[in-house]
Residue frames relative to the residue before (quaternion, step in Angstrom):
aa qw qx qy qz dx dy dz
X 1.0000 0.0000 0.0000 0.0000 0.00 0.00 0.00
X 0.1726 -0.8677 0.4591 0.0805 3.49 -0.95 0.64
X 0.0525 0.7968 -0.6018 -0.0131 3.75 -0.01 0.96
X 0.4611 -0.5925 0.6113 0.2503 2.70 -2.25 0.06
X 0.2271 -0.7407 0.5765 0.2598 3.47 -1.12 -0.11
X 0.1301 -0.7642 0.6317 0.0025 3.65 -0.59 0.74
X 0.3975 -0.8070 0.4365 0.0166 3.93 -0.66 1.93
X 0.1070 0.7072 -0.6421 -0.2760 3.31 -0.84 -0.49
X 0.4154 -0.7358 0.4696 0.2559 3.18 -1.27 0.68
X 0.4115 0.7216 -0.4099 0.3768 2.96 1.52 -0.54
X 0.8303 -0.0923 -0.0608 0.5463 4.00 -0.98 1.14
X 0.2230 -0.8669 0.4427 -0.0521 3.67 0.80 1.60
X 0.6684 0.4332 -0.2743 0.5388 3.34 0.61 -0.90
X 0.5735 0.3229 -0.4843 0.5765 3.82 0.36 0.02
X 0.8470 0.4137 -0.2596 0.2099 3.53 -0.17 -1.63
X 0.4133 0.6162 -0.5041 0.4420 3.61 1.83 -0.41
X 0.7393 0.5093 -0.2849 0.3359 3.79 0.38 -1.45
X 0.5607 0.6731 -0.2344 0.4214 3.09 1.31 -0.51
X 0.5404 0.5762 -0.2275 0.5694 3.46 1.45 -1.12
X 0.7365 0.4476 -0.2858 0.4190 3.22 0.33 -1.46
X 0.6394 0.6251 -0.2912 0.3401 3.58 0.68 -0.69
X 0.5539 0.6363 -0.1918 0.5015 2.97 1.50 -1.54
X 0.7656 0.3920 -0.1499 0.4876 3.17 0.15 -1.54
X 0.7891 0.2414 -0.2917 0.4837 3.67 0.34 -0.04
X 0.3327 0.4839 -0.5545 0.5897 3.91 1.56 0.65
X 0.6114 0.6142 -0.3567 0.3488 4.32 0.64 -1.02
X 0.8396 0.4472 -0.1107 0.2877 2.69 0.48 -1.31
X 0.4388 0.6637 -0.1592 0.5844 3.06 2.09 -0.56
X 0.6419 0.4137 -0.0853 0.6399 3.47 0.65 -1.09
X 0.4279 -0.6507 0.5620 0.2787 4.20 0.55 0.06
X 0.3990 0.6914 -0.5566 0.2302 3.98 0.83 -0.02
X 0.4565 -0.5476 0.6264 0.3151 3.67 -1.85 0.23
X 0.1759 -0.6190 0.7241 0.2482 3.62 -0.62 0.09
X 0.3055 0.7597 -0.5659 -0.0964 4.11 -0.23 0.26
X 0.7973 0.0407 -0.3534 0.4876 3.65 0.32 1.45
X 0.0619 -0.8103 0.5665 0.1365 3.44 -1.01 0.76
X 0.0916 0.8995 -0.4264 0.0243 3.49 -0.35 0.45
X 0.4343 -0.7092 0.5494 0.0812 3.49 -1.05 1.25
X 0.0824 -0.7458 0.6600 -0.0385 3.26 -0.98 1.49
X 0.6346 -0.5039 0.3578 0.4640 4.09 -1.01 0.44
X 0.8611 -0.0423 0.1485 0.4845 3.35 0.77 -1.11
X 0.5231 -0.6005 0.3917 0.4608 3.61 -0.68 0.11
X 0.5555 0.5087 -0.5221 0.4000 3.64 0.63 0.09
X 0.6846 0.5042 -0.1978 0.4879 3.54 1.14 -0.37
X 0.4552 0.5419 -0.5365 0.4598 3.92 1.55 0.46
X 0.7003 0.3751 -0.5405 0.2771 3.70 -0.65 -0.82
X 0.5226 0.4404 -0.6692 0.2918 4.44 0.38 -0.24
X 0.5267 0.6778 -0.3716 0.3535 3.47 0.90 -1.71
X 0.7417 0.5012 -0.2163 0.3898 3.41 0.11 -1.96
X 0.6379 0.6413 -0.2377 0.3540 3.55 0.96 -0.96
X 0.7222 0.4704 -0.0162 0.5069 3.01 1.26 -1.67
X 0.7943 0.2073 -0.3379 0.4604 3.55 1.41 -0.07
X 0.6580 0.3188 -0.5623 0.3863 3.46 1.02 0.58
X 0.2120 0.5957 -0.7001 0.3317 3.62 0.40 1.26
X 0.8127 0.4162 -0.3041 0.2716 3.58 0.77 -1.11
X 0.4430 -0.6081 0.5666 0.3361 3.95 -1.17 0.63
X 0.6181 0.4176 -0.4853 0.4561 3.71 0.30 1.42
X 0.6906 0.3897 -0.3145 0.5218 3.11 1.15 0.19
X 0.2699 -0.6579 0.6989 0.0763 3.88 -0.56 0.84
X 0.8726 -0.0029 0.0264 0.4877 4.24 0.47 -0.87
X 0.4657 -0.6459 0.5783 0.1772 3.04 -1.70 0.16
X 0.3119 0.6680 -0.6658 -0.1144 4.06 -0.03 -0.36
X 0.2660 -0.6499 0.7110 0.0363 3.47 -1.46 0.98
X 0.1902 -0.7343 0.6506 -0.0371 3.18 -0.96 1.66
X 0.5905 0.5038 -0.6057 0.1750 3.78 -1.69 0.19
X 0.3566 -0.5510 0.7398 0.1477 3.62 -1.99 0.06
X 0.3742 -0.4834 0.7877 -0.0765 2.77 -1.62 2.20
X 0.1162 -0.6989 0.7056 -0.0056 3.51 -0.54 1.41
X 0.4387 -0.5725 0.6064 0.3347 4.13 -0.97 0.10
X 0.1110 -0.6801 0.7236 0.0394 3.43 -1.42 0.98
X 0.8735 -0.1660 0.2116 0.4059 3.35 -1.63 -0.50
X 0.7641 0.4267 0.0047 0.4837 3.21 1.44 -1.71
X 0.6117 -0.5282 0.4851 0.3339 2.85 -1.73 -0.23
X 0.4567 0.7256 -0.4394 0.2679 3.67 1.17 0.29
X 0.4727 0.5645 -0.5315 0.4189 3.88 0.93 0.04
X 0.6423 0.5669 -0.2970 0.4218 3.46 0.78 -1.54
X 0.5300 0.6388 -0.3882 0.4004 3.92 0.76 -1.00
X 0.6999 0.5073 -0.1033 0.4921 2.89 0.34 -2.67
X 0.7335 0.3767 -0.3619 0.4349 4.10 0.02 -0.54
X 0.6709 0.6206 -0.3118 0.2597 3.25 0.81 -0.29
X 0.6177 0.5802 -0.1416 0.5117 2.57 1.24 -1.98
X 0.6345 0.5104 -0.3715 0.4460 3.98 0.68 -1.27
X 0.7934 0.4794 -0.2585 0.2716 3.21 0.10 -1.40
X 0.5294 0.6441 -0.2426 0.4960 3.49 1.84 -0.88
X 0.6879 0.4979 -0.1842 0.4948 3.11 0.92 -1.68
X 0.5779 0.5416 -0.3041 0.5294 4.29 0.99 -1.29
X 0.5944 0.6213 -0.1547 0.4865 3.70 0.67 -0.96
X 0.8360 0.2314 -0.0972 0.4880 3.20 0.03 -0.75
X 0.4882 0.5951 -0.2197 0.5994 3.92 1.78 0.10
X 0.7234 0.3760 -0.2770 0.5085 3.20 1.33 -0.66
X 0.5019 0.7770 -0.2456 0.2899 3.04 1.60 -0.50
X 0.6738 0.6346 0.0321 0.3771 2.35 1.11 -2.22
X 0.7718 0.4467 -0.0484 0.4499 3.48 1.38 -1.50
X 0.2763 -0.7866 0.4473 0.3237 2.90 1.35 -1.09
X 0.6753 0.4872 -0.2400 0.4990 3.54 1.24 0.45
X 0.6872 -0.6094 0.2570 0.3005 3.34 -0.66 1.09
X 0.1579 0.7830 -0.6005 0.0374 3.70 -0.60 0.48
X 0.2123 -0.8833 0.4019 0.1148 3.47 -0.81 1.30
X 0.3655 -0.7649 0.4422 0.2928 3.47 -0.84 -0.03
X 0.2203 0.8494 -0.4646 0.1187 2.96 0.00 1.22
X 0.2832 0.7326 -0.4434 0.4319 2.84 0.66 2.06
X 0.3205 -0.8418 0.4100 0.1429 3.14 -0.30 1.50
X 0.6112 0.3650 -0.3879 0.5854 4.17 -0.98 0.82
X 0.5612 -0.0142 -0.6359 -0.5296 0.68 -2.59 -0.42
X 0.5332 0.6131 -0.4598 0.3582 3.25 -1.07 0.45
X 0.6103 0.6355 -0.2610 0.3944 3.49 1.19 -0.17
X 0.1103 -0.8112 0.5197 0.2445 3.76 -0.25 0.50
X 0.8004 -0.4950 0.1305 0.3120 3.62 -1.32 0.80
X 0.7319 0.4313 -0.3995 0.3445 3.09 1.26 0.02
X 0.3475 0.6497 -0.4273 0.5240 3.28 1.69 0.74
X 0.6650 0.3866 -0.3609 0.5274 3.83 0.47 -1.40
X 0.6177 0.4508 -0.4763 0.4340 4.37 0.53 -0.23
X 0.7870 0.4261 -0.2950 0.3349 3.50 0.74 -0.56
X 0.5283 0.6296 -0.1770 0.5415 3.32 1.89 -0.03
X 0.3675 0.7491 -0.4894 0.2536 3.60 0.93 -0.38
X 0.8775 0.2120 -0.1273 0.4109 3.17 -0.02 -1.69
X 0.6648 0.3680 -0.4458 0.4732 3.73 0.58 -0.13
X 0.6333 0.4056 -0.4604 0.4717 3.99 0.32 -0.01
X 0.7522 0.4688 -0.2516 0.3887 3.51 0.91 -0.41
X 0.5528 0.4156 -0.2290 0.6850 3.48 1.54 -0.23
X 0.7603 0.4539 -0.2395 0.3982 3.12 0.69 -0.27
X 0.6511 0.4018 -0.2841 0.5779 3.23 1.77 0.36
X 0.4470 0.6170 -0.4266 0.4873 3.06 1.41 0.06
X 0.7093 0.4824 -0.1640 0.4872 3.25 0.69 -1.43
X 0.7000 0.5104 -0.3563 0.3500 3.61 0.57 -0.08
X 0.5174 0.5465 -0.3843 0.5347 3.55 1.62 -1.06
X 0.9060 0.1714 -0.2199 0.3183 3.75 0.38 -0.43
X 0.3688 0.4881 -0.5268 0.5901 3.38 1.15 1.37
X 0.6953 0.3312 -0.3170 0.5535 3.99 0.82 -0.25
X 0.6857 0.4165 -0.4063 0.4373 3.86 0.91 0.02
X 0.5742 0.5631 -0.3671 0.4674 3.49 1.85 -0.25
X 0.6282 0.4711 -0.3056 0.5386 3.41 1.04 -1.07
X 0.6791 0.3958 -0.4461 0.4279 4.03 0.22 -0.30
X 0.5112 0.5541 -0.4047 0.5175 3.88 0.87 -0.63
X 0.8483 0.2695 -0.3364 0.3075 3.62 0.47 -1.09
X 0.6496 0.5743 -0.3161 0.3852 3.46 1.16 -0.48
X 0.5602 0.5369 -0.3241 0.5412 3.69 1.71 -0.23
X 0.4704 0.5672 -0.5671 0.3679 3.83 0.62 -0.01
């Protein structure tokens, strides 16, 4: 199976560890990784996301980053809109796209304690939802 991975840079020092996880949950699991790619922020994955499950090398998406809580209500926005926007891409394609984006509402020492289960835990999901669609399409 071949997925992509789509970054935020946005609060790096969580999402770098995150990568690493990913990529060594892949590699475990016998997956290809055949494009990773780094976007400013998660409001700024679904063009990316768009543009690689157009391609016939990619079977998934797993979107990585942390919606840390500020002053405001803008984490809550920004999670929404993604997840709505990630959703509806998977729709559209018919191919699995995870959310592996931690918040909102969480403050940074939550998104440190979250790394490896939200990140292994999207890994693992693009290919329990690409196994279950194979089986339910026979």
């Amino acid at each position: 199976m071949n997925i992509a991975i789509v970054v935020s840079e946005f609060n790096e020092e969580v999402t770098s560890r995150m990568l690493s996880v990913a990529k060594d949950k892949a590699k475990l699991m016998k997956l290809k990784i055949s494009h990773s790619c780094m976007v400013p922020g998660a409001y700024d994955m679904p063009i990316i996301v768009d543009s690689l499950l157009q391609k016939k090398d990619v079977d998934a998406v797993v979107t990585l980053g942390a919606i840390i809580k500020g002053q405001t209500k803008h984490d809550e926005v920004i999670s929404h809109a993604v997840a709505r926007a990630l959703t509806d891409l998977s729709l559209k394609y018919q191919k699995p796209v995870s959310l592996g984006i931690s918040g909102p509402g969480m403050q940074e020492r939550h998104a440190y304690a979250r790394i490896r289960p939200v990140a292994e835990r999207a890994v693992e999901a693009v290919v329990r939802i690409t196994d279950e669609l194979k089986r339910i399409q026979k």
